[in-house]
C-alpha positions as CSV (number, residue, x, y, z in Angstrom):
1,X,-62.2,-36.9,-1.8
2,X,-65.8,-37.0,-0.2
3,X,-66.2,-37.4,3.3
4,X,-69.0,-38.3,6.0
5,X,-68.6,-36.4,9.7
6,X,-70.8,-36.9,12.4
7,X,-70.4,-33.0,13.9
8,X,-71.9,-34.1,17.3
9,X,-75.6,-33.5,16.0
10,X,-76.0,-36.5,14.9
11,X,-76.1,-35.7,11.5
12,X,-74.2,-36.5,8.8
13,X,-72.1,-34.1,7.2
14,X,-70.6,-34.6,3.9
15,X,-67.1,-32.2,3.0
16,X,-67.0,-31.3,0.0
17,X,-62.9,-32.4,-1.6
18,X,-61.3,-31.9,-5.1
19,X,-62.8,-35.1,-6.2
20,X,-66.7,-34.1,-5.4
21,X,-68.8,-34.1,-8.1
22,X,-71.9,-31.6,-7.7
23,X,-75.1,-31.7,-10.3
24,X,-78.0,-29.3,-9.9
25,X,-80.7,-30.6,-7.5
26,X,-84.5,-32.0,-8.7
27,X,-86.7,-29.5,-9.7
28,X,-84.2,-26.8,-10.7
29,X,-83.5,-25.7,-14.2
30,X,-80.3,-23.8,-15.2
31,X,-80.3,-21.6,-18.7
32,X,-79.4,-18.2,-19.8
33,X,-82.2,-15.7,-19.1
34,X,-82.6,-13.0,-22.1
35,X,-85.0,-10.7,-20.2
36,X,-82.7,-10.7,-16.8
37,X,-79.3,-10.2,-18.9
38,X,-78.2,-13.5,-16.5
39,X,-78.1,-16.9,-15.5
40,X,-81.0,-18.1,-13.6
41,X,-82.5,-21.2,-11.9
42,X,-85.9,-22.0,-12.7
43,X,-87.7,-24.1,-10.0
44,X,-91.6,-24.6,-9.7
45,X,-91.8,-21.7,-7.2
46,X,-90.1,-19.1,-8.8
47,X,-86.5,-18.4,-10.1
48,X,-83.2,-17.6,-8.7
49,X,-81.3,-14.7,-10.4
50,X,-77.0,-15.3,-10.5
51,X,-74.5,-13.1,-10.9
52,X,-72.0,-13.5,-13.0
53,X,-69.6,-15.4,-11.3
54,X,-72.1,-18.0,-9.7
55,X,-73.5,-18.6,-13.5
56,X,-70.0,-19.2,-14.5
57,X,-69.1,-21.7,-11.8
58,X,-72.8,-22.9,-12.3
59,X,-72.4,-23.3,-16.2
60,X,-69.3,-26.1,-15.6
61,X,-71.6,-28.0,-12.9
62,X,-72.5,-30.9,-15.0
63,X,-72.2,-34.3,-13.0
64,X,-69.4,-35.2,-14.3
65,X,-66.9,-32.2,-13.5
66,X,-65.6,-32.7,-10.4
67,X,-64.5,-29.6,-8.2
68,X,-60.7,-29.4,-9.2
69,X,-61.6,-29.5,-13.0
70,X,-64.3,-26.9,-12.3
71,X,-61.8,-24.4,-10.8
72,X,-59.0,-25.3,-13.2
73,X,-61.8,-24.7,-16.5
74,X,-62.1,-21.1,-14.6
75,X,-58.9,-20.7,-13.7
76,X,-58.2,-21.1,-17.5
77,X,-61.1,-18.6,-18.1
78,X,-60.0,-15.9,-16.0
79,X,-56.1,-16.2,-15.7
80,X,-54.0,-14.5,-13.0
81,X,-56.5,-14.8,-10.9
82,X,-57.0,-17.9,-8.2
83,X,-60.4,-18.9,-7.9
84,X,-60.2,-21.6,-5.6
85,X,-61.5,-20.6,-2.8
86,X,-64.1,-18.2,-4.1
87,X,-65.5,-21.7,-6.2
88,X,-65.9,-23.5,-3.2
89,X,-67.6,-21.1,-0.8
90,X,-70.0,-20.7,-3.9
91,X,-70.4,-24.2,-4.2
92,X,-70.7,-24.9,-0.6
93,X,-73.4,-22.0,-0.5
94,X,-75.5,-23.3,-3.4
95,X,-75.4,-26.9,-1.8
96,X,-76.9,-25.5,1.7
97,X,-79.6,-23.5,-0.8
98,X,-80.5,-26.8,-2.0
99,X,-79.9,-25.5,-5.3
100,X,-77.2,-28.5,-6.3
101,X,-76.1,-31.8,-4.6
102,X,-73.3,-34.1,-4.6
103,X,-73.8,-36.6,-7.2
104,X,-74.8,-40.2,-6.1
105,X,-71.8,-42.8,-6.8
């Protein structure tokens, strides 16, 4: 479930649920990089370098995934381990960076 909070600022907010659906902002560009040995965004400015666990979470970021698939697919991945919250402070971090953005209904 998406939601819209006004935090006092008098901006909006949007809280991130199970149900969100995330898909890499404009402008950025994610592939495997040979030369780095990782993941990487590619913007116009310059390129972000991932570790591994950001380029798995941001492999399964598709626009159509939402949030409780994408930690259920890693969950699957990486069993015994609960991934949950790790996903969503990574997403919630790559959302602030700009680097990905909840997907228009």
């Amino acid at each position: 479930m998406q939601c819209s909070s006004n935090m006092g600022s008098g901006k909006q907010v949007s809280v991130m649920g199970e149900d969100s659906v995330f898909e890499l902002a404009r402008h950025y560009r994610f592939q495997w990089e040979q030369a780095q040995q990782a993941h990487v965004l590619l913007y116009p400015e310059g390129m972000v370098k991932l570790g591994t666990s950001a380029g798995e979470i941001l492999k399964r970021v598709d626009g159509i995934s939402p949030v409780s698939a994408i930690v259920a697919d890693l969950e699957r991945a990486f069993p015994g381990a609960d991934l949950r919250r790790d996903v969503t402070e990574f997403l919630a971090h790559a959302r602030e960076r700009g680097w990905i953005r909840v997907k228009p209904a």
